[in-house]
N, C-alpha and C positions, 0 to 999 in steps of 0.2 A: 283761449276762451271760446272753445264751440257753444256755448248758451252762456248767458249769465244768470246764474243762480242766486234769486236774490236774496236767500236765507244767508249764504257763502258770502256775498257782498257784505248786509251786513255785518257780521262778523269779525269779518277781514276788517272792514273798514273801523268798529268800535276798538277792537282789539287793539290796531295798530295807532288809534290817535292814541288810546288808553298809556302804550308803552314807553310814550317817549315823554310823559311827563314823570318828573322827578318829586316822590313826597315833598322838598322843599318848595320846589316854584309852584304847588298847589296851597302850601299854608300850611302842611299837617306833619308834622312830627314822625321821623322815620324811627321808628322801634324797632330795635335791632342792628346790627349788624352785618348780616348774613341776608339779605332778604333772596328769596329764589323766585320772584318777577321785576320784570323790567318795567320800569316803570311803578304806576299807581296799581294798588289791587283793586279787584272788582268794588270788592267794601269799601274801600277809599272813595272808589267813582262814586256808590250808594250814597253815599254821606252826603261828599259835595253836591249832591244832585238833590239831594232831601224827598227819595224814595227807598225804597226796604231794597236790602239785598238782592232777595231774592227777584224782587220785579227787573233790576237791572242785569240778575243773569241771566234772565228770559228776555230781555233785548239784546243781549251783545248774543244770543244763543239766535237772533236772525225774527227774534215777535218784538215788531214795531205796528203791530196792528192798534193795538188797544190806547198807543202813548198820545196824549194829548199835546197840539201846540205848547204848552205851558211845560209840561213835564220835555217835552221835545229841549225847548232852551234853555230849563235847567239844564240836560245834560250837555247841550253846547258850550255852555259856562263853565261846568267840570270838567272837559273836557278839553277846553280852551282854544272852543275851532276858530278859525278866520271865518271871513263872511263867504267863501266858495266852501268851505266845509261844512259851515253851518246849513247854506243851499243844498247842499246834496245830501246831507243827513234828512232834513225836508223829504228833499225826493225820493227817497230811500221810503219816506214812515208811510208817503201818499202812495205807491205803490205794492208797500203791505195792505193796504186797506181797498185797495181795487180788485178786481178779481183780474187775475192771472189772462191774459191773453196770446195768440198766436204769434211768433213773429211775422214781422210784415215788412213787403218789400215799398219801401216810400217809391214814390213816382219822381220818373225826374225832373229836377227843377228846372223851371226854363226863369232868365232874368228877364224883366219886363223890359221893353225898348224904348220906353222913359228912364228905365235907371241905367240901361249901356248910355244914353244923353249926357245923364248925369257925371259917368263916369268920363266920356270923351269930352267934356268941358270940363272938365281941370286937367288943365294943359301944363302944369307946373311942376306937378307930384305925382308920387306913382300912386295909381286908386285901385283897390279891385274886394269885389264881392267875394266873400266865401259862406259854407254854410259850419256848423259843429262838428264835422268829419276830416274839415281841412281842405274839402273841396273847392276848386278854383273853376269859382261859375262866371266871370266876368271880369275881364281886366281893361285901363285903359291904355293908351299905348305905350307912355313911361312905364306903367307896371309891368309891359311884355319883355321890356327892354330889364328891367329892375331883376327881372325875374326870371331870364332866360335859363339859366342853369336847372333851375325846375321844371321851365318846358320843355328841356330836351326828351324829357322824360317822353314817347309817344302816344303814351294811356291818355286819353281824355274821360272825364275830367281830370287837369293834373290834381295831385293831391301832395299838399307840403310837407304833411306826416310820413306819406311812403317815402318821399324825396331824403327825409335826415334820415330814415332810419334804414331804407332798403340802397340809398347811395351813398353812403355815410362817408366816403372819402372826397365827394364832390362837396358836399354839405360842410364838412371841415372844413374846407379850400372856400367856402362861399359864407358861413355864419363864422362871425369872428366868438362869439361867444356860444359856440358847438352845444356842449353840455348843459346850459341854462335852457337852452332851444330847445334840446330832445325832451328835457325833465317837465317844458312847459306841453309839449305838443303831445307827452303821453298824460299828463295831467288833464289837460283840454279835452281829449279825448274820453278820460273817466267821466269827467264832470258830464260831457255827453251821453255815456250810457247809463248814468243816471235819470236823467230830464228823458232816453228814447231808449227804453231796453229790447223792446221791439223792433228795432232798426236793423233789418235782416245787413244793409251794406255795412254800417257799422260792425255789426257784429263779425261779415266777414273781413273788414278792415285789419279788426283787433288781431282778426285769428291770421290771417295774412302775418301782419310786424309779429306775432309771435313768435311763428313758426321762424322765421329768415334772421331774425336779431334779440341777440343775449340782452342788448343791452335794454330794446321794448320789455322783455320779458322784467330784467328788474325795474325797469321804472314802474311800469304796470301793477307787479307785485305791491312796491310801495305805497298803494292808495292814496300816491300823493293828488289833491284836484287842485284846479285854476279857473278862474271867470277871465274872460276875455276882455283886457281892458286896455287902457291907454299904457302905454309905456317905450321903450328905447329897443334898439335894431341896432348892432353893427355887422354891416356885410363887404367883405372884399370881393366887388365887381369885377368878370375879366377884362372888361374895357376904360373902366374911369378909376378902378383903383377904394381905396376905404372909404367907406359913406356911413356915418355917423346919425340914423335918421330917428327922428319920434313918432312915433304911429299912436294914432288917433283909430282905435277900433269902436265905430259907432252901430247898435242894433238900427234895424229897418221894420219897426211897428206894425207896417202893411203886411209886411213879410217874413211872418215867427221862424227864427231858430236861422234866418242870414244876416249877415253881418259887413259894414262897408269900412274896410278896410283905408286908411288914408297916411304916405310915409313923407315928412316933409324936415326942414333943418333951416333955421335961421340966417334970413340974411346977412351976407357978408362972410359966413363959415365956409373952409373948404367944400364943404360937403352939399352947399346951398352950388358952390360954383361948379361942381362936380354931377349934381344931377343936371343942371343947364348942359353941361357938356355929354352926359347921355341922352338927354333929348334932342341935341342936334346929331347925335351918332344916330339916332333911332329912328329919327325922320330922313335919314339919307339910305336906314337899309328898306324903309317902306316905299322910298321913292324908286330903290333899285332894283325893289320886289314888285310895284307895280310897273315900271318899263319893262321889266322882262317880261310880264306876265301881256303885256300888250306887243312886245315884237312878237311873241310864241302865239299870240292872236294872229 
C-alpha cells in the first residue's frame, strides 16, 4: 500500500463483507443452483438495504459521498457488520465527503510526565501506552520486563505490529495464540487507516510488513478491522514461563488516538504468582543495571 486509495478501499471493503454472506443467513431465497458470486449479489445488498440498485453499485463502485447516516446503517444491517466495521464504513463515507488532502507526517508523540507517573504507580501489572500504529510510547517497568522480546527489537519506537510480523519466529515462541495476534494487529492496523489516511508513518508502516511478510499481505488483503478492546493474552515469557493475562485497553480523552494498555490475572492463579515473580526478576536486573552504571561512573 504505497497510498491508500480510497475509491479501492471502498470497494475492496463492500465487496468483501458483501461475499461472505450466504443468501440464507440474510433471509432471501437462493434462486438457483448455480449461482456465479460468492456470496450476496449487489441486488440482494440493494434490497436489504431499501435503496435501488443502481445507487448501491455506485457505492460499492467507491461514491460514498452522497450516503446519508441513515442509508449508511441500512447498509450496515445488509451487510451485517460488527460494530469496528460498521465504524470504519463511517469513516470511509466521512472521507468521501471531505476534500482529498496531502499526506502528512504526524509529529512525534511525546507522553506527558504525569502519565509515565501514572504508569510507574502500578507496581503490580504490566502498563504501557501505545498509539493506532502499534507504537510503544511508554511503558512501566513490569511492561519492560513483560515485553522484553519486543524490545530487543533496537528501532525506537518499538512497534508490536513489526515485532509478529517482521520477527515472526520470536513472536511464535512469545504469543501463545500467534495467528489470532497477527489477524488482530493487521485488522488494528486497517481500522487505523481509516480514522488517519493521511498518516504518512502509518502509511509507511503498511508498506514496510508488506513488502517483508506474505502472511501481512493476506491479512491486509482481507479487510478484516478491530477496535481496541478489552480482552485475553497468552504469552510464554523466557523467564517465568506461560502467563495467562486480561488486558484492559483503556482510551486517554486528553490524548486522541493513545491508548493505556493494562495486563493483570486474578489472585491466586499461577499466572497472578508468575508476574510477582517477573517483577522481582525485574527489579534485580534494574538494580544490576543501575550498580553498574555507577561503578562505570
Amino acid at each position: 500500500m504505497a497510498t491508500m486509495d480510497l475509491r479501492t478501499e471502498i470497494r475492496e471493503f463492500l465487496s468483501s463483507r458483501r461475499a461472505r454472506i450466504a443468501p440464507e443467513r440474510a433471509g432471501l431465497p437462493a434462486y438457483g443452483g448455480n449461482r456465479r458470486v460468492k456470496g450476496l449479489r449487489r441486488e440482494e445488498v440493494a434490497l436489504l438495504a431499501g435503496v435501488s440498485v443502481d445507487y448501491y453499485v455506485r457505492m460499492e463502485r467507491g461514491s460514498l459521498a452522497g450516503a446519508s447516516d441513515g442509508v449508511l446503517d441500512a447498509l450496515a444491517s445488509a451487510l451485517q457488520l460488527d460494530e469496528a466495521e460498521r465504524d470504519h464504513l463511517f469513516h470511509l463515507a466521512r472521507r468521501s465527503r471531505a476534500p482529498s488532502g496531502p499526506r502528512r507526517r504526524r509529529s512525534a508523540v511525546t507522553v506527558r510526565s504525569t502519565l509515565q507517573q501514572v504508569l510507574d504507580a502500578i507496581s503490580v501489572a504490566p502498563a504501557w501506552i501505545s498509539n493506532g500504529r502499534y507504537d510503544v510510547l511508554a511503558m512501566n517497568q513490569l511492561a519492560r520486563a513483560l515485553f522484553s522480546p519486543v524490545l530487543a527489537d533496537p528501532r525506537r519506537p518499538a512497534n508490536t505490529a513489526r515485532f509478529v510480523y517482521q520477527n515472526s519466529a520470536a513472536a511464535r515462541d512469545f504469543f501463545v495464540d500467534y495467528d489470532q495476534v497477527a489477524g488482530d494487529a493487521a485488522a488494528k492496523l486497517r481500522m487505523e487507516a481509516g480514522r488517519n489516511p493521511h498518516d504518512e508513518e502509518l502509511i509507511a508502516l503498511v508498506g514496510e510488513l508488506s513488502t517483508c511478510s506474505e502472511l501481512f499481505r493476506q491479512r491486509w488483503a482481507s479487510q478484516d478491522v478491530r477496535l481496541h478492546r478489552s480482552g485475553s493474552k497468552r504469552v510464554h515469557h523466557p523467564i517465568v514461563g506461560r502467563l495467562d493475562l486480561d488486558v484492559e485497553s483503556l482510551e486517554l480523552p486528553a490524548e486522541p488516538g493513545l491508548h493505556l494498555n493494562v495486563y493483570t490475572a486474578p489472585a491466586g492463579t499461577p499466572t497472578f504468582d508468575n508476574l510477582a515473580l517477573l517483577a522481582s526478576w525485574a527489579a534485580t536486573q534494574q538494580t544490576l543495571a543501575t550498580e553498574l552504571e555507577a561503578h562505570n561512573g
